[in-house]
C-alpha positions in Angstrom: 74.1 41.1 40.7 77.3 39.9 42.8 78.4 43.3 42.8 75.1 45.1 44.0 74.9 42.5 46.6 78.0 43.3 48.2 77.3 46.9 48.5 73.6 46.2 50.0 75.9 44.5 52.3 78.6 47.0 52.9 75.8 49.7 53.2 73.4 47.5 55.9 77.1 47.1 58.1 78.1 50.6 57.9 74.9 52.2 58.3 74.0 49.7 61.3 77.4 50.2 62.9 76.9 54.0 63.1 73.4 53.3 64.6 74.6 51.2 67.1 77.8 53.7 68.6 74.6 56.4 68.2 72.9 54.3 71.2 75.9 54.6 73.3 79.0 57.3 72.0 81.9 55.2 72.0 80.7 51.6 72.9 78.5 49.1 72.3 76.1 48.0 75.3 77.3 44.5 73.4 80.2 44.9 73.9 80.3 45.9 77.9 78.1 43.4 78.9 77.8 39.9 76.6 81.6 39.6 74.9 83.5 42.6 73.6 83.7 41.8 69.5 87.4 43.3 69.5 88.6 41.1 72.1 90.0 37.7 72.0 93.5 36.6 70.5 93.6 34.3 67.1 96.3 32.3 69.1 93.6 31.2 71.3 90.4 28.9 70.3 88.2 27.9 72.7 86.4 24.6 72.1 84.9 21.1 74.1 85.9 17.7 73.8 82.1 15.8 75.0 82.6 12.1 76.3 79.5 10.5 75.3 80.7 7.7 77.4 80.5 9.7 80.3 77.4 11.4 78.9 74.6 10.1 81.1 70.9 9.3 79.9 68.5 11.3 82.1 71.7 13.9 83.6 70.2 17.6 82.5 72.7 19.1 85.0 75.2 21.3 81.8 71.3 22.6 80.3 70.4 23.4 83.7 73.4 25.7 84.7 73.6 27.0 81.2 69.9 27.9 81.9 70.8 29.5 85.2 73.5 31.1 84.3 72.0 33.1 80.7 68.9 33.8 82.8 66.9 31.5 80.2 63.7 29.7 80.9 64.6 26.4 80.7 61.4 25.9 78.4 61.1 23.3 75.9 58.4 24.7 73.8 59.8 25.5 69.9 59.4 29.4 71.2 62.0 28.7 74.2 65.2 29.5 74.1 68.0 26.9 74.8 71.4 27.8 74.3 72.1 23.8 74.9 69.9 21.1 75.0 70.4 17.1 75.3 69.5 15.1 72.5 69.0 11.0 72.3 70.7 8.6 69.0 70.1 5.0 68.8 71.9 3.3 66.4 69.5 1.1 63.9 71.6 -1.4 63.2 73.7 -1.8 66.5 70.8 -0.8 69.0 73.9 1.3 70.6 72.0 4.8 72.6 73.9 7.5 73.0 72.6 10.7 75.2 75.0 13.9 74.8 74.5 18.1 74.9 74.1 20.3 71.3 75.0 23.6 71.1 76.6 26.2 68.9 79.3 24.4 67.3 81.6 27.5 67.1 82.2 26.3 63.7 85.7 28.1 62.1 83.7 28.9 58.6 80.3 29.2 60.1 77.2 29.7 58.2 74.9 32.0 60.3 78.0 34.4 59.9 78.1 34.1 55.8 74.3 34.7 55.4 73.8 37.1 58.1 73.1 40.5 55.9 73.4 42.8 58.8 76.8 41.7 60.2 75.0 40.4 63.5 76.6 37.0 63.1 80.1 37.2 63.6 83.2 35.0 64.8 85.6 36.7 67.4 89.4 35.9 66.9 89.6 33.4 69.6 86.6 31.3 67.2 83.6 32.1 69.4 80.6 32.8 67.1 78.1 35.3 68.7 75.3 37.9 68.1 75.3 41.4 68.5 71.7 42.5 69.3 72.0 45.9 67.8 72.3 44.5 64.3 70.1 41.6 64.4 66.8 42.6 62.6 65.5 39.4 63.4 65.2 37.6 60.1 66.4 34.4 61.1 68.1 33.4 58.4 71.1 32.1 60.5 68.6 30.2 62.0 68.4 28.0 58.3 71.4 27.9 57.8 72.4 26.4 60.9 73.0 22.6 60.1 73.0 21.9 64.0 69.8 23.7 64.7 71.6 25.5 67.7 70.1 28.8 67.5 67.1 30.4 69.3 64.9 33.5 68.5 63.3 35.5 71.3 59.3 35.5 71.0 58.6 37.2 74.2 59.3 40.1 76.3 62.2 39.7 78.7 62.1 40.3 82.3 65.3 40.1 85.0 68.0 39.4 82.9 71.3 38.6 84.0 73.3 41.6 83.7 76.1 40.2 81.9 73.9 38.7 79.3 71.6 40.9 77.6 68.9 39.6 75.4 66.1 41.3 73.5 62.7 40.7 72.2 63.1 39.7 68.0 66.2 38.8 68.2 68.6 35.3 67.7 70.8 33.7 70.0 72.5 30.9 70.7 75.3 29.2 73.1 78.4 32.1 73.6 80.5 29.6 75.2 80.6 31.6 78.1 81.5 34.3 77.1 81.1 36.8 79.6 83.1 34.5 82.3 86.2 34.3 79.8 86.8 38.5 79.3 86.8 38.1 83.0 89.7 35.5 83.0 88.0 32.6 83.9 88.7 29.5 82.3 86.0 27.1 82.4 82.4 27.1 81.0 79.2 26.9 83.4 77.8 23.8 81.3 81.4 22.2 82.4 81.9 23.1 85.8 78.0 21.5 86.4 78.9 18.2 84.7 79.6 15.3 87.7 80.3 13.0 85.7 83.1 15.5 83.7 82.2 14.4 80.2 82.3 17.7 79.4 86.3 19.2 78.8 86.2 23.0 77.8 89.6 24.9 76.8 91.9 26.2 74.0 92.5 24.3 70.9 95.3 25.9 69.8 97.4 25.5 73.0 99.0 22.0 72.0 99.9 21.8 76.2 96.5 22.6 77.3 94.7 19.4 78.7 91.8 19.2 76.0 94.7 19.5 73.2 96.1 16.8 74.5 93.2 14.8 75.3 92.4 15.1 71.7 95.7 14.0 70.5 95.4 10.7 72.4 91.8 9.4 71.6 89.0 8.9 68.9 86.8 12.2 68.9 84.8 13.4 65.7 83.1 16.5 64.4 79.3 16.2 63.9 78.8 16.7 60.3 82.4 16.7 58.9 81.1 16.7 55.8 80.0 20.0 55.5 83.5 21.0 56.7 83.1 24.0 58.7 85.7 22.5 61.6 83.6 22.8 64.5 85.2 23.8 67.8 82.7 20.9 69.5 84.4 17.4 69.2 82.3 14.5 70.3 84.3 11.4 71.3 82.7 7.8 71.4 80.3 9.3 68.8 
């Protein structure tokens, strides 16, 4: 069964892959306008360090200019998409409330890629985790196994979308970190560069000289569920 599984797999990538380049000889609309799959370097790994401290209760500015910026809504409703979205803890026993922005963790071993059967999950070299809209059928599985419920599926028809981020009727998505900004050399995240109160520190991982390296050398930060160890590239500190 292990072995028939693997080449319904093999056969759904190749035959969806050839479908795709068949839209466009020779590229991928994909990978023009929302992230090119090829690029990115495995010495890089972009990820956020979130201050909860600095975190403030009733702040919506990151979900608004992540909003703006992806041309989404900014509906609440369970068939809205949002790519980030600020959620409230209270401690039981302490009475300590926390307020602070969930998103695609960009996990390392993520599970939307595993059980995605169509390839349309998939983590770039430099750790972002996106989805290419020519192979997502739309099942949603990645959805399930998403332990951080961070991913959205697209009800509706789409009108004026941002031309750097294309989006399509039946399909998942999810926060791309930005993608489009950083193939274009910028450095910094729309959700970050809207935080005032800068609780928000976007960068690469891997670059021990880079200031959210180091930050994360010098204080406290965790991984929401550690446990399931998929090594998130989201660290929360004062969680």
């Amino acid at each position: 069964m292990s072995d028939l599984n693997t080449q319904r797999r093999q056969f759904l990538k190749t035959s969806l892959g050839a479908a795709a380049v068949a839209i466009a000889p020779g590229m991928l609309l994909f990978d023009t306008a929302h992230g090119k799959a090829e690029a990115g370097s495995s010495k890089v790994r972009w990820g956020m360090l979130i201050d909860t401290a600095q975190c403030k209760d009733g702040c919506n500015d990151c979900v608004t200019a992540c909003n703006k910026e992806n041309g989404l809504s900014g509906g609440t409703a369970a068939t809205d998409s949002q790519w980030i979205r600020k959620i409230e803890l209270k401690d039981i026993r302490s009475g300590r409330e926390l307020s602070l922005p969930m998103m695609c963790q960009h996990c390392e071993e993520p599970p939307c890629v595993d059980v995605c059967p169509t390839a349309a999950s998939f983590k770039r070299a430099d750790g972002i985790v996106l989805v290419d809209r020519h192979r997502c059928i739309g099942c949603r599985y990645c959805m399930m196994a998403c332990p951080y419920k961070a991913r959205s599926f697209v009800h509706e028809p789409l009108q004026d979308q941002k031309p750097d981020v294309p989006r399509g009727k039946g399909t998942v998505e999810s926060c791309t970190l930005c993608v489009h900004r950083l193939d274009k050399g910028q450095q910094n995240t729309a959700c970050a560069e809207a935080c005032k109160n800068k609780a928000i520190l976007f960068g690469n991982l891997n670059d021990e000289n880079s200031e959210i390296a180091q930050k994360i050398r010098s204080v406290a930060s965790v991984q929401v569920r550690a446990d399931l160890q998929l090594n998130p590239g989201i660290r929360y500190q004062g969680l």
